[in-house]
C-alpha positions as CSV (number, residue, x, y, z in Angstrom):
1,X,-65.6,-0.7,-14.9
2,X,-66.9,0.5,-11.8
3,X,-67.8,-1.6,-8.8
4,X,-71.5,-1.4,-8.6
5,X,-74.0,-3.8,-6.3
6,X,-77.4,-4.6,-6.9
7,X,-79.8,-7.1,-5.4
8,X,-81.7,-9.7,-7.6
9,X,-83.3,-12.4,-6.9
10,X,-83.1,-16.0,-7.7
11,X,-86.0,-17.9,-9.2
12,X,-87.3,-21.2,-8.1
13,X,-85.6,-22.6,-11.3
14,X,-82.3,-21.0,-10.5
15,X,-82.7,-18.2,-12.7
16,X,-81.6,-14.2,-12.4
17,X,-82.7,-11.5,-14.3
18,X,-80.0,-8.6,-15.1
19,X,-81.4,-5.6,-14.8
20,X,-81.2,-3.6,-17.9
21,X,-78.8,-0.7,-16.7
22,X,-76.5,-3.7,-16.9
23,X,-77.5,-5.5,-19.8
24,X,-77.1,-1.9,-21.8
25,X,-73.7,-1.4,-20.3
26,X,-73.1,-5.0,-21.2
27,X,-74.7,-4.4,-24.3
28,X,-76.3,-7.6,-24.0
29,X,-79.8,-8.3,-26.1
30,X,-82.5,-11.2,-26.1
31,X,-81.2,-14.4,-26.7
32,X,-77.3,-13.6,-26.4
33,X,-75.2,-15.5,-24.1
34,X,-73.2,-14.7,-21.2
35,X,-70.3,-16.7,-19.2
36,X,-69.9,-16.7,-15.7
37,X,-66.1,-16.5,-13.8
38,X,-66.3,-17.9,-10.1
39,X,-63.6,-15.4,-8.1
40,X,-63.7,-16.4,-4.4
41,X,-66.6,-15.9,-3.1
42,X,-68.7,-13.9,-6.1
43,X,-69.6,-14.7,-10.3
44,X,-68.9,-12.2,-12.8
45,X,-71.1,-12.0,-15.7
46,X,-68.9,-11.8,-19.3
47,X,-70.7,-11.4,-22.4
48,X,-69.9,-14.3,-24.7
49,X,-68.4,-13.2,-28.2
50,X,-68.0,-15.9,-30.9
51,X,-66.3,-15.5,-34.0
52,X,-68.1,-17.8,-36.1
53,X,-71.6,-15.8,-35.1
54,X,-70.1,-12.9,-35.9
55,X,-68.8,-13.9,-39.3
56,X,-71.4,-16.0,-40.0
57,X,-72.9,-15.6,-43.6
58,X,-69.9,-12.8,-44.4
59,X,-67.6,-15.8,-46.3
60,X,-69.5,-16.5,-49.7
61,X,-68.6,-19.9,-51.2
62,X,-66.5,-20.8,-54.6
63,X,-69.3,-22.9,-55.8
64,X,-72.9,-23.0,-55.6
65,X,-74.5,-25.9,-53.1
66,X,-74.3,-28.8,-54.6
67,X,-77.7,-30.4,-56.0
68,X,-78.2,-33.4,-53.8
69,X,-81.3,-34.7,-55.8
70,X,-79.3,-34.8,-58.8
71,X,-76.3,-36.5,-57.3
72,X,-78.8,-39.0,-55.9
73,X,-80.7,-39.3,-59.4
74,X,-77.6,-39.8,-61.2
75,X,-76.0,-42.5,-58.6
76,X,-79.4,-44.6,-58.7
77,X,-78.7,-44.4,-62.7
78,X,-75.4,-45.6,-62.3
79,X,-76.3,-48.4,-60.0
80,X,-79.4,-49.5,-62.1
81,X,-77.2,-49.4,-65.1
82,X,-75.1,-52.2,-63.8
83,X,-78.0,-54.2,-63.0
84,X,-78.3,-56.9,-65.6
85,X,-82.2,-58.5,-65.5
């Protein structure tokens, strides 16, 4: 990648803004996240990949979700059942 400086500046709570020449090259959108490397005396901005965010919602499951209200219904049955008055 080639070595290329820009001035930004920091605001008064600590934040930079990328300018978009690098956040295309970066290929970076709203509301993805970045990691920062400390070398020396400068910060390199990585892109932050994760595979669970990028598989997320691929897997579909064996079974259907579970219905909770009816596990819950049936328990309280259960339990009241047992309850001699």
């Amino acid at each position: 990648m080639p070595k290329i400086i820009e001035k930004t500046t920091v605001t008064s709570k600590g934040q930079i803004t990328i300018p978009k020449k690098y956040r295309d090259m970066l290929k970076l959108k709203s509301k993805d996240t970045v990691t920062f490397r400390i070398k020396q005396d400068s910060i390199e901005v990585i892109p932050f990949t994760s595979n669970i965010a990028k598989y997320f919602g691929k897997v579909k499951p064996k079974e259907k979700p579970e219905e909770f209200k009816k596990i819950r219904n049936e328990f309280e049955e259960t339990v009241a059942g047992g309850i001699k008055k």
